[in-house]
C-alpha positions in Angstrom: -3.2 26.2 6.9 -2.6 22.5 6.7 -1.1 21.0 3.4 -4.2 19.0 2.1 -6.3 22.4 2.5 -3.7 24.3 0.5 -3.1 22.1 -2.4 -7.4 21.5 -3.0 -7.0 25.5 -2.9 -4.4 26.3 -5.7 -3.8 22.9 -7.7 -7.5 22.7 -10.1 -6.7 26.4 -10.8 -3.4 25.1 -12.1 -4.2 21.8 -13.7 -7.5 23.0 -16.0 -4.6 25.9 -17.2 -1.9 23.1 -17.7 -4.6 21.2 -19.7 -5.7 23.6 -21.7 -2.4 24.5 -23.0 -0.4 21.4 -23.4 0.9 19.3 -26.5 -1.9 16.4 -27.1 -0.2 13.7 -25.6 -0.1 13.0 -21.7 3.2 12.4 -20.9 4.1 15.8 -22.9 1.1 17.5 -20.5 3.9 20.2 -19.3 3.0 24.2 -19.1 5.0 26.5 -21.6 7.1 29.4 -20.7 4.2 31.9 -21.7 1.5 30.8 -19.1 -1.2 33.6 -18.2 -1.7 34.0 -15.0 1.6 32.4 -13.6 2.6 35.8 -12.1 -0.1 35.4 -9.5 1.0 32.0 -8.8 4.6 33.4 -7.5 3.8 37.2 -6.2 4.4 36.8 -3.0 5.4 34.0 0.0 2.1 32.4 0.3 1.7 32.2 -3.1 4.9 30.8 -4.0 4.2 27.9 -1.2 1.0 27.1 -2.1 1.9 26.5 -5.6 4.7 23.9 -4.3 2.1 22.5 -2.2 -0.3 22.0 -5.4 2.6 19.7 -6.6 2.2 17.5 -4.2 -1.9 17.2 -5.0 -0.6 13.9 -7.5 -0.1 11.8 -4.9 -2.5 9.0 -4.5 -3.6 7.1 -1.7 -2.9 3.2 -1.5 -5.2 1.8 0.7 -8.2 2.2 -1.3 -10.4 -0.5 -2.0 -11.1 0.3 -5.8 -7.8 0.6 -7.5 -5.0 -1.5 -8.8 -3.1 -2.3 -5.9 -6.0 -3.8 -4.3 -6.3 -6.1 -7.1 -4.0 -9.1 -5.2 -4.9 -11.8 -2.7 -5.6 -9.7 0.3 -9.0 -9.3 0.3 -12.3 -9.5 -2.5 -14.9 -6.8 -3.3 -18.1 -8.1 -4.5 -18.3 -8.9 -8.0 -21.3 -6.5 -8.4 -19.0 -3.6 -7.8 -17.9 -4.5 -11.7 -20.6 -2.2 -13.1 -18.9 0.5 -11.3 -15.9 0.0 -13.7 -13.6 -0.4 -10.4 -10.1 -1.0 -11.4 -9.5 -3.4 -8.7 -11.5 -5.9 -10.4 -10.8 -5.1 -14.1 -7.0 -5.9 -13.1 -8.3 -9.2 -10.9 -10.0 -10.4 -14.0 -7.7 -9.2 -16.0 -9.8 -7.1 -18.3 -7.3 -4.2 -18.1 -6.8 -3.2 -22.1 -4.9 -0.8 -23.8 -8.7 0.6 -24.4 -9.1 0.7 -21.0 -7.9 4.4 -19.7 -5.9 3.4 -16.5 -5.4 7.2 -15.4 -2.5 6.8 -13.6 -0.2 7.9 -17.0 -1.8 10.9 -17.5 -2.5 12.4 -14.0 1.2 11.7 -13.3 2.8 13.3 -16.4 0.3 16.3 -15.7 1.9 16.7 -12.2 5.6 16.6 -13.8 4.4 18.9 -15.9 3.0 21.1 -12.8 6.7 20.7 -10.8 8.6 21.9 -14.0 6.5 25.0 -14.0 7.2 25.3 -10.3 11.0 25.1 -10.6 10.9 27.7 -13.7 8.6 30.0 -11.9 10.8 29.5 -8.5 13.3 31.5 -9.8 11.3 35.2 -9.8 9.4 34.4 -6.5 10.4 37.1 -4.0 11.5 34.2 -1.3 14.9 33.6 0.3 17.7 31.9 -0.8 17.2 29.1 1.4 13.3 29.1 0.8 14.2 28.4 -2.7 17.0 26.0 -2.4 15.1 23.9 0.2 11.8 24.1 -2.4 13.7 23.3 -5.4 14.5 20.2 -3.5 11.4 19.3 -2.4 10.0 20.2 -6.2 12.9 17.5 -7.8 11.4 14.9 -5.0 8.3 15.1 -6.3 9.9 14.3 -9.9 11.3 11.1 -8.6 8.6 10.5 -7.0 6.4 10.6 -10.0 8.6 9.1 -12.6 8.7 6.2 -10.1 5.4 5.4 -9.7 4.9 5.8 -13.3 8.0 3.4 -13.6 6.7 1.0 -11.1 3.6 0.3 -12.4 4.3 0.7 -16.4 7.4 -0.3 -16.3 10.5 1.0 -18.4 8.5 5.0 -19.4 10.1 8.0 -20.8 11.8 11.0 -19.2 10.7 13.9 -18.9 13.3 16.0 -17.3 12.6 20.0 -18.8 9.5 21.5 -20.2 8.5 20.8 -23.8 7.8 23.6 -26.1 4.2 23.6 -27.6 5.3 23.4 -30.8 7.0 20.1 -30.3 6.8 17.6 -33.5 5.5 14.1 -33.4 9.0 12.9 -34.2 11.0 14.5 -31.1 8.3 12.7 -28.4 10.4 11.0 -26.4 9.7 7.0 -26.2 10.3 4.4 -23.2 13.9 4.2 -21.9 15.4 1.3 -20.2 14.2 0.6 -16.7 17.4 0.6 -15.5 18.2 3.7 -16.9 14.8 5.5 -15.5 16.1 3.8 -12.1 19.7 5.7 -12.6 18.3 8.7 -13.5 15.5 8.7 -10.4 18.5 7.7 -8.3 21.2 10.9 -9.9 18.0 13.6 -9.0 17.9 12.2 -5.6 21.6 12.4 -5.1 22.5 15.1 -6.5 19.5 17.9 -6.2 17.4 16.2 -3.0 19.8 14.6 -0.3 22.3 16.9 0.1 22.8 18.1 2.9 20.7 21.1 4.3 18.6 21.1 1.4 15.8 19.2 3.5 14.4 19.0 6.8 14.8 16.2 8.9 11.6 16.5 10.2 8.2 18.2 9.9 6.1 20.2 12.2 2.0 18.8 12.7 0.7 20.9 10.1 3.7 19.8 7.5 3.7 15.7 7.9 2.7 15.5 4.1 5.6 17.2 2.8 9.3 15.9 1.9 12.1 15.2 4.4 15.5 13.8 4.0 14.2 10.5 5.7 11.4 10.5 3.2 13.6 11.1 0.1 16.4 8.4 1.3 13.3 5.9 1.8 11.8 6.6 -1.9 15.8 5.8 -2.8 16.1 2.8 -1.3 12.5 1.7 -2.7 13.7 2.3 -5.5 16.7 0.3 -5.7 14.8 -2.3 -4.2 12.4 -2.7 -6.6 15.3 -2.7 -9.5 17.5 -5.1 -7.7 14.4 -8.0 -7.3 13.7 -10.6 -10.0 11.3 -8.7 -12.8 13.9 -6.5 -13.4 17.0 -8.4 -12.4 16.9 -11.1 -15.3 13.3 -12.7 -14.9 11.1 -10.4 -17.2 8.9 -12.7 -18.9 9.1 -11.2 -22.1 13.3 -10.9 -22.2 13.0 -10.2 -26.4 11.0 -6.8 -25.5 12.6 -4.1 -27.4 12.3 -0.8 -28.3 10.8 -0.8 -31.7 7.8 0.6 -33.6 6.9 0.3 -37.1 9.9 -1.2 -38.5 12.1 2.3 -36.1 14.3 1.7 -33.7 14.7 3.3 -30.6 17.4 3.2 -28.7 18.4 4.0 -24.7 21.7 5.8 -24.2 24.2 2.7 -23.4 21.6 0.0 -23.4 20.5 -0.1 -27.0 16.8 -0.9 -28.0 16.7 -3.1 -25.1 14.2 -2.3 -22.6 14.7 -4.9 -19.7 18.0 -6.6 -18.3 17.8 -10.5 -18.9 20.6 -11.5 -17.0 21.6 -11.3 -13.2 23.5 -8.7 -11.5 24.1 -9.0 -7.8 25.2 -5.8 -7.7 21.9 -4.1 -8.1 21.5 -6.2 -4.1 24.5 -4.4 -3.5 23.5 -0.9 -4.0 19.7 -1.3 -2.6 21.0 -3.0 0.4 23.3 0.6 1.2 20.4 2.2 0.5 18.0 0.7 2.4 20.5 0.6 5.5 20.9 4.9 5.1 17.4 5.0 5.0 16.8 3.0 8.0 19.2 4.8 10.1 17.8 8.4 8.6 14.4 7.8 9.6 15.9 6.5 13.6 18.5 9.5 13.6 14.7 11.9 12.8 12.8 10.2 15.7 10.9 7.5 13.8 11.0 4.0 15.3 8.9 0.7 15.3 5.7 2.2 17.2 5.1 0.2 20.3 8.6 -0.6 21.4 9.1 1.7 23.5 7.6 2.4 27.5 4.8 4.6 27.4 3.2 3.3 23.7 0.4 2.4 25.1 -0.9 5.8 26.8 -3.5 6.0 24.3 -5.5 3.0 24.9 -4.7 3.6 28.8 -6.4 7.6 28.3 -8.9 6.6 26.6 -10.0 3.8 29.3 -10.4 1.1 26.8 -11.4 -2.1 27.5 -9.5 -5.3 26.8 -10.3 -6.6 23.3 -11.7 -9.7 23.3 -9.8 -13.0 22.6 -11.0 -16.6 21.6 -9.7 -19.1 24.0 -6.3 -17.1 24.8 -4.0 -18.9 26.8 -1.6 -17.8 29.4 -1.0 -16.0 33.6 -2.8 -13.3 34.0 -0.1 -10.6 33.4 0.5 -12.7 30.1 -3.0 -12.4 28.8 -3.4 -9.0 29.8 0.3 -8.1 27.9 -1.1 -10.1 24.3 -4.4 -8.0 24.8 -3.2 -4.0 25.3 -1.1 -5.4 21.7 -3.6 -5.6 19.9 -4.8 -2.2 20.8 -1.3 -0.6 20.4 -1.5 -2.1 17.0 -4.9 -0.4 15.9 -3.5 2.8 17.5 -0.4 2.7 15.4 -2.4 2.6 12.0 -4.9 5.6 12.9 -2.9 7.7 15.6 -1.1 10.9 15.1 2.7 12.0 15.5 1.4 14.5 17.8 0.0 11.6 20.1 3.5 9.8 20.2 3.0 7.7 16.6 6.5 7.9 14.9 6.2 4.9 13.4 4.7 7.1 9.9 7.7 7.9 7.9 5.4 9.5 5.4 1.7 9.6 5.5 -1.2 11.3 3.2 -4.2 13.1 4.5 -7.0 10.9 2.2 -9.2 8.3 2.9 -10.8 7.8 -0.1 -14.3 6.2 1.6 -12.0 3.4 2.4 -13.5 3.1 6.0 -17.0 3.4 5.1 -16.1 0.6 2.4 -14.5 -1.8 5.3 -17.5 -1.8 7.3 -19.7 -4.4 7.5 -23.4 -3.8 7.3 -25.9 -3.8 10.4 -23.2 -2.8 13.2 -25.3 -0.6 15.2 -29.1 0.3 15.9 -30.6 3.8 16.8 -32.9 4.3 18.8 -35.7 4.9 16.3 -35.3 1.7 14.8 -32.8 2.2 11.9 -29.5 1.0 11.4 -25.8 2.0 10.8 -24.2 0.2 8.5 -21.5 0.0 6.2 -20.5 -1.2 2.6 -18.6 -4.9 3.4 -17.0 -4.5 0.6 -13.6 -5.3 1.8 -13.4 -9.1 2.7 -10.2 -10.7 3.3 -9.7 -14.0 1.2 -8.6 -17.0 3.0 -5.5 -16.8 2.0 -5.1 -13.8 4.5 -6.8 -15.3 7.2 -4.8 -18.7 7.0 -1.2 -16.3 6.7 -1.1 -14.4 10.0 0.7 -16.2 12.5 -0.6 -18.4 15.2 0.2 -17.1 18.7 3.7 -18.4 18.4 4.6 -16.8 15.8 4.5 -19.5 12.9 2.6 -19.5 10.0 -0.4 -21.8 10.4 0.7 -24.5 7.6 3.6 -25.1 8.8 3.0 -25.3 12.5 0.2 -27.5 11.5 2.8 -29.8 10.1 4.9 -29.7 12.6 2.2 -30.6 15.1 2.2 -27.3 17.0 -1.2 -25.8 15.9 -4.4 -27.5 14.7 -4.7 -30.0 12.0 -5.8 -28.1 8.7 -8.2 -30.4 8.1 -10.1 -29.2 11.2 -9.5 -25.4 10.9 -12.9 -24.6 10.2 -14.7 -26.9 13.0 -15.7 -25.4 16.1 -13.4 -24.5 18.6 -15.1 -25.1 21.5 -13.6 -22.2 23.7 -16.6 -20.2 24.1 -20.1 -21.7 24.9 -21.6 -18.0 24.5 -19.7 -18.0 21.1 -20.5 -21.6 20.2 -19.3 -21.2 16.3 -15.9 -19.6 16.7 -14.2 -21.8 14.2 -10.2 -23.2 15.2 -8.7 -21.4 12.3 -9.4 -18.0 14.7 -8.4 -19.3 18.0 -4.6 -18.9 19.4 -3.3 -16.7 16.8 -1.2 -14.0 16.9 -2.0 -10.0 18.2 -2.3 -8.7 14.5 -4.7 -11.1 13.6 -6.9 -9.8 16.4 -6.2 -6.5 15.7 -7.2 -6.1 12.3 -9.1 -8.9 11.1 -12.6 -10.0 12.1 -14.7 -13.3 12.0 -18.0 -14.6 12.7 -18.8 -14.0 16.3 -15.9 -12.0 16.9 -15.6 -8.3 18.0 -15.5 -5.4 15.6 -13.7 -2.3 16.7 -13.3 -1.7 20.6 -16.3 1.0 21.8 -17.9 2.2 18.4 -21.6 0.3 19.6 -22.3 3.1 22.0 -19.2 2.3 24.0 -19.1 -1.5 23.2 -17.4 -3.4 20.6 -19.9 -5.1 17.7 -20.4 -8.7 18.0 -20.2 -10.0 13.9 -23.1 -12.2 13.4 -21.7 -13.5 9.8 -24.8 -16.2 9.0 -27.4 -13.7 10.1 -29.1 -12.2 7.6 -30.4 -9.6 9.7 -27.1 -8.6 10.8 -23.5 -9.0 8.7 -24.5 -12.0 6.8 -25.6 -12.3 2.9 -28.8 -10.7 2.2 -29.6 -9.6 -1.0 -32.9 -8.0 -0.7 -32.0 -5.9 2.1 -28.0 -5.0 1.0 -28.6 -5.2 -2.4 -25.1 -5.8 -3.9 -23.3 -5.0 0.0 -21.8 -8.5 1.6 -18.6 -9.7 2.9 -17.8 -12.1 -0.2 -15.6 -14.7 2.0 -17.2 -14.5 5.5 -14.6 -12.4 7.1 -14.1 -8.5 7.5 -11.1 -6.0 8.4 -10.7 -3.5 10.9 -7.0 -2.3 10.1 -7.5 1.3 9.1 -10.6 1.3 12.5 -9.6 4.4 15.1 -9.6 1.9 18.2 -11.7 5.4 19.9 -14.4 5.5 16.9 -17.8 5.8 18.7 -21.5 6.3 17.9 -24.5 6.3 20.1 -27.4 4.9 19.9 -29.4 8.8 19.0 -28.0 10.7 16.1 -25.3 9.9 13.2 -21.6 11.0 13.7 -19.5 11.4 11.2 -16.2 9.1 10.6 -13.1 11.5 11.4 -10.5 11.1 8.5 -7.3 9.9 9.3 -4.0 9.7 7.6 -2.7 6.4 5.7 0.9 5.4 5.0 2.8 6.4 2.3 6.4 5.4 4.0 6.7 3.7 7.4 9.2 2.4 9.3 8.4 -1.6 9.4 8.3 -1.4 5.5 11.9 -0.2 5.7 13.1 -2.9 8.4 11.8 -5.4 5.8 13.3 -3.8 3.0 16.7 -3.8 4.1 15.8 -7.5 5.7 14.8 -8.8 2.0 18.4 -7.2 0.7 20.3 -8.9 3.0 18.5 -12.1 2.8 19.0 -11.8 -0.7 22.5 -11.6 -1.0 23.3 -14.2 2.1 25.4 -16.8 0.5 23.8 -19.8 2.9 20.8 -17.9 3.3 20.5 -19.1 6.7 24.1 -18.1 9.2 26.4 -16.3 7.2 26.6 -12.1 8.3 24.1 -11.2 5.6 21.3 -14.0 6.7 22.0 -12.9 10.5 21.8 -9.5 9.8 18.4 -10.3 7.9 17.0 -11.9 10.9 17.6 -9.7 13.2 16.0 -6.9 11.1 12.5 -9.2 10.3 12.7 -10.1 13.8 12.8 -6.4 14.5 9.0 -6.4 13.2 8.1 -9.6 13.9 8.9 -9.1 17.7 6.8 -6.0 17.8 4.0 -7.9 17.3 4.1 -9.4 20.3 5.9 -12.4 18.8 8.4 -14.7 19.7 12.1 -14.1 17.6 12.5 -16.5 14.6 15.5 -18.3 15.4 18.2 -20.0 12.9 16.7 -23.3 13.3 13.3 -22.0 12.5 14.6 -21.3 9.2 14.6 -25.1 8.3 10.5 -25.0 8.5 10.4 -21.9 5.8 13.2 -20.2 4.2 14.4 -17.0 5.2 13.0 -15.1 2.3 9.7 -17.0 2.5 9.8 -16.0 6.3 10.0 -12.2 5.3 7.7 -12.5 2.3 5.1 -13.5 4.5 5.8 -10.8 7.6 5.5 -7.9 4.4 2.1 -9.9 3.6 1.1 -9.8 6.9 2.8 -6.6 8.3 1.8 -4.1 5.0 -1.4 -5.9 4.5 -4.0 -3.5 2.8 -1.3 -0.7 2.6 -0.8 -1.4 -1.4 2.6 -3.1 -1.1 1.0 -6.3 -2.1 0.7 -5.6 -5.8 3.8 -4.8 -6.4 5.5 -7.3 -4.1 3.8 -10.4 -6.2 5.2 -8.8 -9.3 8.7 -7.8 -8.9 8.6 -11.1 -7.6 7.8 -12.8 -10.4 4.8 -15.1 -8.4 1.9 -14.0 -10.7 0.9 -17.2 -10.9 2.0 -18.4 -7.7 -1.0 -16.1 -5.9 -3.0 -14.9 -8.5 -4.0 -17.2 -11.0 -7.7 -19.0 -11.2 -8.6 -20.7 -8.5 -6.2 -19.1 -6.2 -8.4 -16.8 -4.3 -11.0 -18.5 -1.4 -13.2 -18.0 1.4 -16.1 -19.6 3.4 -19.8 -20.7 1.8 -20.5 -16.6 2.4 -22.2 -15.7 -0.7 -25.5 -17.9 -1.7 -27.2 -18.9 0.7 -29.3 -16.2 3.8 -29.1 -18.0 7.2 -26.9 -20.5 6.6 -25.9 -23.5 9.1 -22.9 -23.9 10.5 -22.1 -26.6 8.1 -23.1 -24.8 5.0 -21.3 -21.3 6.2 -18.1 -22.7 6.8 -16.8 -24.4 3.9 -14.0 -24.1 2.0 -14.7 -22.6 -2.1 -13.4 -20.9 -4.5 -14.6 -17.3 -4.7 -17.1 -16.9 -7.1 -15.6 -14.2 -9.5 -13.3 -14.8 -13.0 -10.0 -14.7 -11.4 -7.1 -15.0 -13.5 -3.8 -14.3 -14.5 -1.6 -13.7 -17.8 1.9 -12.5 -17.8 1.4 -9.4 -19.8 0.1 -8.8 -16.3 3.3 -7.3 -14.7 2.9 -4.2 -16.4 -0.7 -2.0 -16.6 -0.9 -0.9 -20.6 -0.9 2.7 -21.6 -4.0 4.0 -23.1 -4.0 3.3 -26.7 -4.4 7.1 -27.5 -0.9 7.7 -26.0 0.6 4.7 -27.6 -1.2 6.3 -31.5 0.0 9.5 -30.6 3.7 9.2 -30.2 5.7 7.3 -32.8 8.3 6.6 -30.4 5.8 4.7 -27.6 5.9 0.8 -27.9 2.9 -0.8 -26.0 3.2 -2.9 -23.0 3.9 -6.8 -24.2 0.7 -8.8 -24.4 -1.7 -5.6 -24.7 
């Protein structure tokens, strides 16, 4: 039985008794000793496995189109999904309140809760030594794991390292601790009762991929660090005079005092994510996993399945040449939907959910049956301009600045027509001679979407057409691709439907963990702590790990001299932006940053004309504006608040600043 199937099983059995037996705030949600039923939970081997496996039922799947981390500048959902409450746009707009019940705080605390059963409970099941060694470790992964994600998007949260008795008073609740002493104690569980050795495999078998190995656990680690070490939490904290008080009482973090952020610089925090990141990195290689599509024989899938050559405005090049830019593209659809079973190690750790996010990305009117009626699906997922214009050109340079440099089109002529096409007369320049991802995973008006799904054809976008993926109101209702583009990322490059019956969309798994994130990580580290930021050891060693990603793509390596165009951090900053796009990285990247208002603020997002007018010309479709939504950003932004009922019901909880 497959993990997914197993945890659906055995964790709502679990969680409604957890809730009905658990002190009345969230983050105290945790089972006590004398739980009915709990016997059951532990009689025998299957048992005892399938309650570890409902620990793992807390983990949530990024690349969804409604929630907070797809609140950034990667793509818009229409404003008329805001009756639906979606997160996404409550945290866009920033209407996100402390009255506003986030979800994240309590679901997470209720799965701590759920693992601290599990380890006391471990201890009676009739398993091996081993069995229960290795699933102790897995169980304390999942701490870390939640606790981080907790810490990640709340900031500095409390601990909650043992069960809490029922009786618990008001006055023992424990309050927020110091971020960087949430990070320490993350880090300390990892070290001491995850990574070492023999208490986790190195590798999973198929029907396992969702559970913890070492590679996993050093990459959660290094993430970490990572996220310590950058500028929110290194010093830049926009509210430095945060502190741990409530009503007049002081609380106070074991060798930190009521403080609850660092406002000064430490280097050393670079230090200790850069080790980490580098173990990681060499963890996840020494298991098998490498940069999908490097290697001879990456692109049996696309040659198996007979696919055609994806389709290419105005590509450039010999034959061979063309040919080599083209199967690309299709490796890179294949490594975002295939298995590990079909070759795909490039997955460090992936999740078995979808979430509707396919149905979501699809535009409306892509197919016809038969009998007259159409397939179609939500365009709700529309990259802004900002996405578009951030891929690289076919050399491998950001558009901007090769338009400065007089290698790629002017900017003031990006969205003219091209000219490369007379069947596709409105292919605009700002989609012609750009790089494989682009192709890949975003689409445009008379572009291709996905490679066969049309009955063995690709579907040709008609963006101004009414009838087809263009703005119609009376026919979509509140459906429509709010910036003229769509995305095709997440799109199994073998998805097909015929022209006679409906099929259903298989499910596929989405990244959690994989390996370009950690080339990048351990690339930003280094960059970081590069003295000239540009040819001292730490800058070369940086390059040569973005250029591992960057090269992937079919691209061209950034050289030394390339760094006097863009910096080398600004050069990695945009290949995360480009290379995570839509995998929830985004969110977090702008804030421990500290660019809220560099990307996010009003006025920031755009598109094309996409939105007001059915059938429009040319002229009218493909202008530059501001995306009709109210877009805006406010420091208190860097941290989601915690519901207000948590914050009355603990005397020890301080509010997130600015809620």
């Amino acid at each position: 039985m497959k993990l997914p199937n197993k945890i659906k099983i055995i964790s709502g059995v679990l969680l409604t008794s957890l809730c009905c037996l658990t002190a009345s705030c969230d983050f105290l949600e945790i089972v006590p000793v004398e739980q009915p039923k709990l016997d059951d939970a532990t009689q025998d081997y299957n048992s005892t496995l399938g309650f570890l496996h409902s620990c793992y039922a807390g983990i949530l799947n990024p690349v969804n189109y409604t929630e907070v981390e797809q609140s950034a500048d990667e793509f818009a959902i229409p404003l008329e999904y805001n009756r639906e409450g979606y997160k996404a746009l409550k945290v866009a707009h920033d209407l996100m309140t402390a009255s506003t019940d986030e979800g994240r705080w309590g679901t997470y605390y209720r799965y701590i809760g759920q693992v601290h059963l599990f380890l006391q409970e471990l201890e009676k099941a009739p398993v091996s030594k081993k069995e229960k060694e290795q699933w102790a470790a897995e169980a304390n992964f999942l701490l870390a794991y939640y606790h981080f994600e907790l810490l990640r998007f709340y900031g500095p949260i409390p601990i909650n390292d043992k069960l809490a008795p029922l009786d618990i008073s008001p006055d023992q609740y424990s309050g927020r601790m110091h971020y960087d002493y949430v990070t320490n104690w993350i880090v300390k569980l990892l070290d001491e009762k995850v990574l070492p050795q023999g208490k986790l495999e190195n590798t999973r078998l198929e029907h396992e991929i969702s559970r913890v190995t070492r590679p996993i656990a050093l990459a959660l680690k290094a993430r970490v660090l990572l996220y310590a070490a950058s500028p929110l939490w290194n010093g830049e904290f926009p509210y430095p005079d945060w502190k741990n008080e409530k009503r007049g009482k002081i609380m106070e973090t074991p060798g930190y005092g009521s403080a609850l952020v660092s406002t000064t610089y430490d280097r050393q925090k670079w230090v200790a994510a850069e080790a980490a990141c580098k173990e990681a990195l060499q963890a996840a290689l020494d298991a098998g996993h490498y940069l999908f599509g490097t290697r001879a024989g990456d692109d049996q899938l696309q040659l198996q399945a007979k696919l055609e050559m994806p389709y290419v405005p105005g590509l450039t090049g010999t034959a061979d040449q063309k040919k080599a830019f083209q199967n690309k593209i299709l490796t890179l659809r294949y490594m975002m939907t295939a298995k590990g079973n079909q070759g795909n190690k490039e997955f460090v750790w992936q999740l078995n959910k979808d979430n509707n996010f396919i149905y979501a990305s699809m535009p409306n009117a892509i197919l016809t049956y038969n009998d007259g009626k159409e397939y179609s699906g939500w365009s709700a997922v529309s990259p802004y301009l900002y996405s578009i214009e951030h891929f690289y050109t076919q050399e491998g340079e950001v558009p901007e600045v090769a338009a400065d440099l007089g290698t790629y089109t002017s900017k003031s002529k990006w969205l003219e027509r091209s000219g490369v096409d007379q069947s596709r007369p409105d292919i605009i320049n700002l989609c012609v001679g750009r790089e494989p991802r682009f192709y890949a995973w975003m689409v445009f008006d008379q572009g291709d979407y996905t490679c066969k799904f049309d009955n063995g054809n690709p579907v040709r976008i008609e963006m101004k057409n009414k009838d087809k993926q263009g703005y119609n109101p009376t026919k979509y209702n509140r459906n429509h691709l709010v910036t003229g583009f769509a995305m095709q990322k997440f799109i199994d490059p073998e998805l097909f439907q015929d022209h006679v019956s409906y099929a259903g969309i298989p499910q596929k798994c989405r990244p959690l963990i994989r390996m370009a994130e950690l080339y990048l990580n351990l690339a930003e580290c280094q960059a970081m702590l590069s003295s000239d930021k540009k040819s001292d050891q730490f800058a070369l060693d940086a390059l040569a790990n973005l250029n591992a990603v960057h090269e992937r793509a079919g691209l061209d390596p950034i050289k030394v001299s390339d760094l006097d165009n863009l910096p080398l951090i600004e050069w990695i900053k945009n290949e995360r932006f480009v290379e995570l796009w839509g995998e929830g990285h985004r969110y977090f990247d702008i804030r421990r940053w500290v660019e809220g208002p560099k990307y996010l603020a009003a006025g920031k997002r755009e598109g094309l004309n996409a939105e007001k007018i059915t059938n429009p010309s040319f002229a009218d479709f493909n202008q530059r504006i501001k995306v009709n939504q109210p877009y805006r950003w406010n420091n208190r932004q860097y941290l989601i608040p915690i519901y207000y009922d948590e914050v009355n019901c603990n005397p020890q909880l301080v509010q997130a600043p600015g809620y």
